[in-house]
N, C-alpha and C positions, 0 to 999 in steps of 0.2 A: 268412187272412193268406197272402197271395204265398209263396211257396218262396224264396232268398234265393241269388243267385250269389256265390261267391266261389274267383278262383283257379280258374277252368275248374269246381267241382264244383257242383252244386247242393244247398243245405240246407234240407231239411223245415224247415216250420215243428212247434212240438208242438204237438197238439191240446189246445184247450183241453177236461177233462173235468169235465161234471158229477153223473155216475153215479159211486159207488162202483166199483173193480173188483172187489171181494169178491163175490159174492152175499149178499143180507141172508139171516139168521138168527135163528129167533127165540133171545135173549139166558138166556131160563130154558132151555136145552137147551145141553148141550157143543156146540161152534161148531165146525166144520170152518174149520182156520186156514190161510193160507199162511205160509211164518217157520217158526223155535223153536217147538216146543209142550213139554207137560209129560214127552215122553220123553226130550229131552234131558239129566232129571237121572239118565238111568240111566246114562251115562258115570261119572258117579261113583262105585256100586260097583263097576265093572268097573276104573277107575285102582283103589283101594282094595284089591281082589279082586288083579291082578295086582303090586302091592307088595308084599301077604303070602304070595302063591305065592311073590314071589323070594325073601324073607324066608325063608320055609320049605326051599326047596330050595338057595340058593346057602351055598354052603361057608363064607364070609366073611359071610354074614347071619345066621345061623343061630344063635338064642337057644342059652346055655350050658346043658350036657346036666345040671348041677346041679339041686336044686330049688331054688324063688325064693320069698319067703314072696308074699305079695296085696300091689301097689299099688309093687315096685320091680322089675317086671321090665324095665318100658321103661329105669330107671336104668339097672340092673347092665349091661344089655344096648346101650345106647348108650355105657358109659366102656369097658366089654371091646373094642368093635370102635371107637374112637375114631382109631384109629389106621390104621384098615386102609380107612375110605374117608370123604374130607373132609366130605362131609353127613351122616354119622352125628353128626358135634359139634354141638353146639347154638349154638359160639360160630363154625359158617359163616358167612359176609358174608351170605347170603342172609338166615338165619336174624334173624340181627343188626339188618340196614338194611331187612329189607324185612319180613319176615312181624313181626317186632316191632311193625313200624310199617304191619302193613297195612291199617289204616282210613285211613290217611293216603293211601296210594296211590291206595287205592280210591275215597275222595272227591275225589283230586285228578282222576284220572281221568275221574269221574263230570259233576265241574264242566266240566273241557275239553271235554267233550263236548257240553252243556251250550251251556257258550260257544260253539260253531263251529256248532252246529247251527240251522236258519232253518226253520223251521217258515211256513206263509203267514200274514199278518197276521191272519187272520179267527180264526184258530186257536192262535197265540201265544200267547195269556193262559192259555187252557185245558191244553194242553201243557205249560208251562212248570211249572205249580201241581200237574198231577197227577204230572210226574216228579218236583220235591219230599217230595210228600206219600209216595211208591213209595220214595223215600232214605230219609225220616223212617223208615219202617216199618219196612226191613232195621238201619238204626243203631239203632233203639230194641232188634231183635231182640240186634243184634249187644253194646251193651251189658248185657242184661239177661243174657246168658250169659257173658258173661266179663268185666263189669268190674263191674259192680253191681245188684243184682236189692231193694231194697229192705234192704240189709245185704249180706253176699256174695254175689257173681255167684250165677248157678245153678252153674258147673260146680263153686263149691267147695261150694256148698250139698249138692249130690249126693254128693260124696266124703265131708262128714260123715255123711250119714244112712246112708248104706254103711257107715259102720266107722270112716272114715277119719281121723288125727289129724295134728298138726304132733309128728316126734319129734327129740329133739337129737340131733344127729350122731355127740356124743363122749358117751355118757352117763358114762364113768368122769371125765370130765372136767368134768362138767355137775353143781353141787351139784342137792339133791334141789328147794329152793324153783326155782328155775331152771326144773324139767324139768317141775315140776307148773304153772307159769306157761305152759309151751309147749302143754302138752297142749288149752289153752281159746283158741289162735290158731285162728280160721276161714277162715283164706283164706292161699290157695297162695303168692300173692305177700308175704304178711305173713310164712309161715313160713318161708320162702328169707331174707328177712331180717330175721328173727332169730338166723338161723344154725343152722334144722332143717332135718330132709326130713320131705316129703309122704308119708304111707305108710298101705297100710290100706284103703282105697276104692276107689270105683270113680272113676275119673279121665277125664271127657271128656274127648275129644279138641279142644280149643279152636281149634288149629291145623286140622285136618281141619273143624270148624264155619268157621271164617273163612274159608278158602281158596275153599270150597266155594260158601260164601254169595256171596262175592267176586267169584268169575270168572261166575257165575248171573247174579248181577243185571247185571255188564256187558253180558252177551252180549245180554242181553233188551232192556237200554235204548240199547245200539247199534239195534238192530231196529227199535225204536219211535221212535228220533228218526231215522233216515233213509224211516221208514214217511212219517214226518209232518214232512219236508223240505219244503220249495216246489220243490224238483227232484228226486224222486224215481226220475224216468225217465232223470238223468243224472247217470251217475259223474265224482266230485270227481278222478278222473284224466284221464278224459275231457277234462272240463273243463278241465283243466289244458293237456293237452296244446294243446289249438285256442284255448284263451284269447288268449294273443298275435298270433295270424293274425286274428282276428275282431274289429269294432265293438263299440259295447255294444250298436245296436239289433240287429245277426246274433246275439250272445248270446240276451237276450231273445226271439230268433223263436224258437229253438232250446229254449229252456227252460235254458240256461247259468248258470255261476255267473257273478258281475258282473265278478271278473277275475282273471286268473292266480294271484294271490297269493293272495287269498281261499279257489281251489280248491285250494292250496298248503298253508294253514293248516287246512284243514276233513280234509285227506289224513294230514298230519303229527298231527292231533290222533287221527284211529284208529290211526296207527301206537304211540302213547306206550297207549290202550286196551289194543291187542290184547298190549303188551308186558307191561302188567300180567296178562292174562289167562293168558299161555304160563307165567311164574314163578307164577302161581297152579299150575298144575296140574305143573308140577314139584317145586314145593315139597310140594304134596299128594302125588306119589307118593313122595317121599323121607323126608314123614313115614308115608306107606302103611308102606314097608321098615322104617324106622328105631327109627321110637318108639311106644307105645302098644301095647295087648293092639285084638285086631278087635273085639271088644265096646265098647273105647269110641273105636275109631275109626267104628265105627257109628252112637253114640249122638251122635255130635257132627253125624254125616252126615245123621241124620233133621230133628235141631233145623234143619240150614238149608237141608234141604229143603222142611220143614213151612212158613217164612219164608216162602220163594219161591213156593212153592205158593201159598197165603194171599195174596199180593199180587198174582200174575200172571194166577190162574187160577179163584180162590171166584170170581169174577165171573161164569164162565160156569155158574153155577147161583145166585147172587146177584145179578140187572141192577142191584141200587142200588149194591152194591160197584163194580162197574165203573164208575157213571155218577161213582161218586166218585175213584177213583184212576187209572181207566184201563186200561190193560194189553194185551193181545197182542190 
């Protein structure tokens, strides 16, 4: 195709390519990838790691020098310092509107992206069905640990088999039928409303599991749907910017989006992504500092690392997993 004048400059056309630019690999051997690979999850203990250094070392974060019996030290130690810096409360806006509701972000996210993203027609069906099927896996993950695992989530499952009970708050105030009725509540959010505390176990970190799962699979499935764009050679800013100087057939030489707006909504839908992504990892370092013993802000951190792992990455020692869900 002709090279394409406009305005004194002249405009390559793109090559049309039908080679892979990867080099092939065979699929039973870990792949040498360009993108994210699976070391990207070590950002995570290191957010984690430097929460509890600050925790430990600043003056105002620093667990009370009392002792704290098992299962209320993130309590005592989030109403003591409640006042000294606004993310230690649990009723921050953050905390409230968004990690509350963060599968909701996250799916919305997931969708817009989704939506804006054009993969070439040949390829569309397939695309489409394996970044669902990659959703499905982390929602199923993310439910099974914190909202329902066949009766309580895992993470309250785990706080009972650790020790853990629901106890009433007031016990002089609490008849005895009352407190013996609490003690056979199995789940964290059942015991909060009945008007106990959680105490006793060992307590994932639910929050560090979602956060963590959260901003992973974005980062990934941003990756993979501009991997597997029809314009991959050309940035939706790019695009934007020359959109309005150019034809649609100078677009199309070019390898362009179809028109201004398009590259306008396809730019604005990572910027609403990447928004979720940066309050994911804030929110993770502030529950890093704030709440939880490291033990189970650990144990929350494996579970959705294991997730991500398992979806993105079994494949490259599994080719049937891959050929089913896709991935990097």
């Amino acid at each position: 195709m002709p090279a394409v004048q406009r305005n004194g400059r002249t405009i390559a056309p793109q090559e049309k390519q039908d080679e892979p630019t990867h080099p092939t690999t065979s699929r039973s051997m870990p792949s040498t990838r360009q993108g994210p690979s699976a070391y990207l999850l070590l950002i995570y203990p290191v957010v984690l790691a430097l929460g509890s250094l600050f925790a430990f070392l600043s003056p105002v974060a620093s667990p009370p020098a009392e002792s704290l019996a098992p299962g209320i030290v993130s309590d005592l130690h989030t109403q003591h310092f409640h006042s000294t810096n606004y993310f230690a409360g649990k009723r921050n806006i953050l905390n409230v509107y968004f990690v509350k509701f963060g599968w909701f972000w996250t799916t919305l996210a997931f969708w817009v992206l989704q939506i804006t993203t054009r993969p070439p027609p040949a390829s569309a069906h397939k695309h489409y069905i394996q970044s669902i099927l990659r959703y499905g896996l982390v929602t199923i993950s993310w439910i099974l640990t914190t909202q329902w695992c066949f009766g309580p989530a895992l993470i309250d499952r785990s706080f009972t088999i650790t020790g853990g009970r629901c106890e009433p708050q007031l016990i002089n105030n609490t008849g005895l039928k009352e407190a013996v009725d609490m003690t056979v509540i199995a789940s964290g959010p059942a015991c909060k409303a009945a008007g106990g505390d959680w105490r006793g176990g060992h307590d994932i970190s639910g929050h560090v599991f979602m956060l963590a799962l959260s901003s992973a699979f974005l980062i990934y499935e941003i990756y993979i749907a501009d991997r597997h764009s029809a314009h991959p050679s050309v940035s939706p800013r790019a695009a934007a910017a020359v959109a309005h100087d150019m034809t649609e057939e100078e677009r199309k030489a070019v390898g362009g989006w179809e028109s201004e707006s398009v590259a306008m909504v396809h730019i604005w839908s990572r910027y609403f992504l990447y928004a979720v992504v940066v309050l994911d990892f804030w929110m993770l370092m502030m529950t890093a500092i704030w709440f939880h013993t490291w033990t189970e802000k650990l144990s929350g951190l494996f579970i959705a690392a294991g997730t991500v792992w398992g979806t993105y990455f079994a494949g490259d020692f599994v080719p049937q997993w891959r050929e089913i869900v896709g991935g990097l």
